[in-house]
N, C-alpha and C positions, 0 to 999 in steps of 0.2 A: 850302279846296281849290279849284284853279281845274282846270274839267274844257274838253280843247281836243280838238272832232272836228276828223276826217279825213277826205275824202270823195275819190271818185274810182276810176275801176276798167275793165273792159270788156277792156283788155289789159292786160302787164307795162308796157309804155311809160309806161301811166298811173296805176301803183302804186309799182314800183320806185324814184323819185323821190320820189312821196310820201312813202313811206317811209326816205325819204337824208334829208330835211327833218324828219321826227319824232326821228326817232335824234340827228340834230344838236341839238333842241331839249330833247328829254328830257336831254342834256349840259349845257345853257346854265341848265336852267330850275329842275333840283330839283327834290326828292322830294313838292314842295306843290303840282305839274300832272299832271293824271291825264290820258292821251291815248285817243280810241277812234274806231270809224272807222266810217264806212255805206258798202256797198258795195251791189254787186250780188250779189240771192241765189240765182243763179245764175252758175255759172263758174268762172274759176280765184282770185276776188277774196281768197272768206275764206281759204282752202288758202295762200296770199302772205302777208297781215296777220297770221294768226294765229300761222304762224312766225315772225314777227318779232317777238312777244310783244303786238302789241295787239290789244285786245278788238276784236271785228267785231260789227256789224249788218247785217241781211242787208235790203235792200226791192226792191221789184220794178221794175223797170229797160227803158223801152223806147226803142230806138234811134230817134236823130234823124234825118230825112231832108227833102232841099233839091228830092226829088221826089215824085209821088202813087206810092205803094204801097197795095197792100189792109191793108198789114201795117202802115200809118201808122194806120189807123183803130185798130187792134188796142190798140196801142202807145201811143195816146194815153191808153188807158185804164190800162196799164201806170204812163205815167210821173205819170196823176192820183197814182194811188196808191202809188207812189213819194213822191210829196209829202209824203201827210200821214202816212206810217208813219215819214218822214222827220221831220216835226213832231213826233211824239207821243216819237220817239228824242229828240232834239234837246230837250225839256221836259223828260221824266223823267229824263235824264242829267246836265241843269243846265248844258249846252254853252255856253259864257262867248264861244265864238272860233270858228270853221268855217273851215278852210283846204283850199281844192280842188287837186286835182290833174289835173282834167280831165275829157273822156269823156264821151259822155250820160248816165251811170250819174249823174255828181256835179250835174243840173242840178235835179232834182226837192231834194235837201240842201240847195243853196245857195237857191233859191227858199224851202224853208222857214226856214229861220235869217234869212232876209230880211223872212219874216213875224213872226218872234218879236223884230223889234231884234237878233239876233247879231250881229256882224260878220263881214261876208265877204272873204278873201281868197283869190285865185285864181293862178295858174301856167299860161302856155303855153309849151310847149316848141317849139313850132316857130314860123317866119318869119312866115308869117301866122294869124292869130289861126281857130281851127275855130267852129263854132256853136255848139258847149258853151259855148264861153270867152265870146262874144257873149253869148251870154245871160246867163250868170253876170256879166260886167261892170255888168249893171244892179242887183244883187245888192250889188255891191258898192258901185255908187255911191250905194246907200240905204241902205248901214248904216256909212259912211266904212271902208272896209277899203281892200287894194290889191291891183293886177295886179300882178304881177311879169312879164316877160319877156326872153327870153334873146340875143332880137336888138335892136340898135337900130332898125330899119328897120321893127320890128312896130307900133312906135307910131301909125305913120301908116297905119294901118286902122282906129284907133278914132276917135271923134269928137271933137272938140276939146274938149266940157265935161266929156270924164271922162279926158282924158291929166293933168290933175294928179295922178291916182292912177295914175300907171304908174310902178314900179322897175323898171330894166333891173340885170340880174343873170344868171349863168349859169346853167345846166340844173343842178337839182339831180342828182349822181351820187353812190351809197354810198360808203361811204368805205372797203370793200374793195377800190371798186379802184384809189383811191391808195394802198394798203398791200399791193398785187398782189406777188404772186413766181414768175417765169420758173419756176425752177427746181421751182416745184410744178406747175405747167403743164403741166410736159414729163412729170414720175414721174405726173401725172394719164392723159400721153397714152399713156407706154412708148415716149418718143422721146431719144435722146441729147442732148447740146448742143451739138453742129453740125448738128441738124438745122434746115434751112430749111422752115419754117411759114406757110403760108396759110391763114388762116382765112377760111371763108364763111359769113356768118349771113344767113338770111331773115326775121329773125323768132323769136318762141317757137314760133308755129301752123306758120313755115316760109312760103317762098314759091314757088311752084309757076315760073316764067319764071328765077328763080336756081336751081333745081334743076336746069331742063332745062342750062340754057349749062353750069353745072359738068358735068352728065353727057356733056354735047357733048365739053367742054374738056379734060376728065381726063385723058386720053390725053398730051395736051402739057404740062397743068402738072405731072403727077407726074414730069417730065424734071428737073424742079429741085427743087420742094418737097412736103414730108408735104401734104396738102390734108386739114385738118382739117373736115366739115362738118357745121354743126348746120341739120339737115335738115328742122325741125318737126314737132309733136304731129300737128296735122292733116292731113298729106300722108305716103301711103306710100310707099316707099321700097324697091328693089328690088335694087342695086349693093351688091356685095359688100364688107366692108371689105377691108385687104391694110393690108401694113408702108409705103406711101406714099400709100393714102387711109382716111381714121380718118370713117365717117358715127356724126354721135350726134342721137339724135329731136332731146336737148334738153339745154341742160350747165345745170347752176344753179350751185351754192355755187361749184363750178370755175371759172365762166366767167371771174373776172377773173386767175385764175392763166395760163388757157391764153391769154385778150389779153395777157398781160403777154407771154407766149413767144412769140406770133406777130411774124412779120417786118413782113408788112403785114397788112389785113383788106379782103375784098371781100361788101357786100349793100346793104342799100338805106338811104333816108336820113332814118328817123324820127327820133326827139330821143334813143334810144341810140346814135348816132355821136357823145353826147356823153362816152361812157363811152369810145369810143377816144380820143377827143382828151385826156383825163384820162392815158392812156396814153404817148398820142406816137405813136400808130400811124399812116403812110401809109396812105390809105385810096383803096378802087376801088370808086365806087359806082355803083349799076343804083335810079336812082329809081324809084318807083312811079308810074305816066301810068297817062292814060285817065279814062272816064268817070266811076268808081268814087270819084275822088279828088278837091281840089280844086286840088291841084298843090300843095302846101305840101311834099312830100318834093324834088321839083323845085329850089324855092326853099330848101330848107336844104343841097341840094346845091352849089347855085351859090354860096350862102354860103362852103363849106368852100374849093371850087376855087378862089375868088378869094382867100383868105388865103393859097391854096400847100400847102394840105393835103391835098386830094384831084384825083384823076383822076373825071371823072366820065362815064359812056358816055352815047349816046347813043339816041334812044326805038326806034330798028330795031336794035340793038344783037345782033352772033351772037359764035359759040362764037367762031370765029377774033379777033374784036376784043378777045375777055377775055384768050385766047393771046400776043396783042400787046400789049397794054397790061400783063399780067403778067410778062413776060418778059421785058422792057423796064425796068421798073420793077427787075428781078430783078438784072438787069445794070445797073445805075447806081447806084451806094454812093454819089454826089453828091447826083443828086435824092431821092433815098430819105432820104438826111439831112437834106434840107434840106424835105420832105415833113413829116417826125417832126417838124423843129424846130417848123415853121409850125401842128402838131395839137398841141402840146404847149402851145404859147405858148396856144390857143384854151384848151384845158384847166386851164388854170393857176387861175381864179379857182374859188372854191369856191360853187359857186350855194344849196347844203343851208346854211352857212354864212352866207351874205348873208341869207338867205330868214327863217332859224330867229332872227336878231337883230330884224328885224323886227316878227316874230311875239312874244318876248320882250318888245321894248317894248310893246308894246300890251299883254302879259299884269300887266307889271309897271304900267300906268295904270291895270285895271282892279283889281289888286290894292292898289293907293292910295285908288279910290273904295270899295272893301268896307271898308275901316278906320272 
């Protein structure tokens, strides 16, 4: 029995995926790879993994930071012990393979599997590479594993003696939602089939600066379309639903039904704008600026814009400009087609697919030396 963790967590962005890549793998690999995963034992980590049928481990997990906080001191101690509860998982499980998906959550994992000879392979979904992923690369350049990445242009953040191990491949997306259906979307929303559909996602938690402009905006986009919006767990919410604005905390199993029936989609530009592009969907996005970030939603914006697939606003960006640019977009069956094509063509390669063969082959060398 070859046993292959999964590490990764802290949001959906950084599980969801992982989890498109397990599923694809548990296809490829047979009944003789047992999959299980270390997360964070705190948050929405194991509640995600455990629905999807793999076993969770839970370790203690402290967030990475590029400045002094009180709460870095705190935290350091956190992700000690992350490490080695991470280690003691990673031994008594018999972990053959460690595949990250990201996060600060997955750095204390990959650091131990690194100590025991696993092999580490890792996944950044965005432009440029986070400090998780940084770190973990060194992980991986000591136990021969690989980076995967989704852009070409990421390579040239890493250092020249470990771009040998970089695969360029797509964002891993479930594979619900290439097998998405409009028509459940719509019986999900209690919307007809000529209804015109705007989705706007901030997120799972929700993003408070796309709430306000939707709240701004509403008045003008319900002229045209249902304004579907998934408003976040962590942000309250006050605006009334009606038969042309549908607010939901949060869509799960639905979600790729109701993308599939959206016309276009407007929110910001983490590595789930790869799940519209799987879609075809025209996109209008409101990156994430400021100090908070390191501008990596920025740069996978300008990624989309410059394929032809998205509209992307700009950092003073108000209610009137999402009015214009949606309405616009609303009235032009040219560009909007030619929008979809340019998200769709992005979408096309199967990144869980590339990723999971990868992974295979190594599972299948390792199972040559047990013989």
């Amino acid at each position: 029995m070859i046993n292959v963790a999964f590490t990764g967590g802290g949001t959906g962005g950084h599980i969801y995926p992982g989890l498109a890549v397990a599923a694809q793998l548990k296809k490829l690999a047979g009944p003789d790879v047992r999959f299980f995963w270390i997360g964070s034992s705190a948050g929405m980590d194991r509640a995600l993994v455990e629905e999807a049928g793999l076993e969770f481990f839970g370790v203690p997990s402290g967030k990475l930071r590029r400045y002094f906080s009180l709460r870095t001191f705190i935290d350091f101690f956190k992700v000690a012990a992350g490490f080695f509860a991470s280690r003691r998982i990673l031994k008594k499980q018999k972990a053959m393979l460690l595949f990250s998906k990201g996060g600060f959550v997955s750095v204390p994992p990959c650091a131990a599997a690194s100590s025991l000879k696993i092999p580490v392979f890792t996944h950044e979904s965005d432009f440029s590479p986070g400090l998780a992923t940084k770190l973990n690369a060194r992980s991986v350049s000591k136990t021969g594993g690989r980076i995967f990445t989704a852009y070409e242009g990421t390579t040239s953040f890493f250092s020249q003696k470990i771009r040998d191990k970089i695969v360029l491949c797509a964002n891993p997306v479930r594979a619900a939602f290439r097998n998405a259906d409009p028509a459940k979307g719509r019986a999900f929303l209690g919307v007809s089939n000529d209804t015109r559909i705007l989705l706007v996602l901030g997120g799972s938690q929700g993003a408070a600066q796309v709430n306000e402009l939707v709240r701004a905006a509403l008045p003008e986009l319900t002229k045209i379309f249902t304004v579907v919006h998934q408003t976040g767990t962590a942000l309250s919410w006050d605006v009334p639903p009606s038969e042309k604005y549908k607010p939901l905390s949060y869509i799960k199993e639905e979600m790729p039904h109701v993308m599939a029936a959206a016309e276009m989609i407007m929110g910001r530009s983490g590595a789930g704008i790869w799940e519209w592009a799987v879609l075809g969907k025209p996109m209008l996005l409101i990156p994430l600026r400021g100090s908070g970030t390191r501008g990596d939603q920025i740069e996978n914006a300008e990624f989309f814009k410059e394929a032809g697939a998205a509209f992307v606003f700009d950092a003073d960006v108000k209610a009137v400009d999402i009015v214009e640019a949606s309405v616009s977009l609303a009235n032009n069956v040219e560009k909007r087609e030619a929008m979809a094509a340019a998200s769709a063509k992005i979408g096309e390669r199967d990144g869980a697919e590339q990723i999971a063969l990868v992974l295979l082959e190594k599972i299948n060398l390792i199972m040559e030396e047990m013989k």
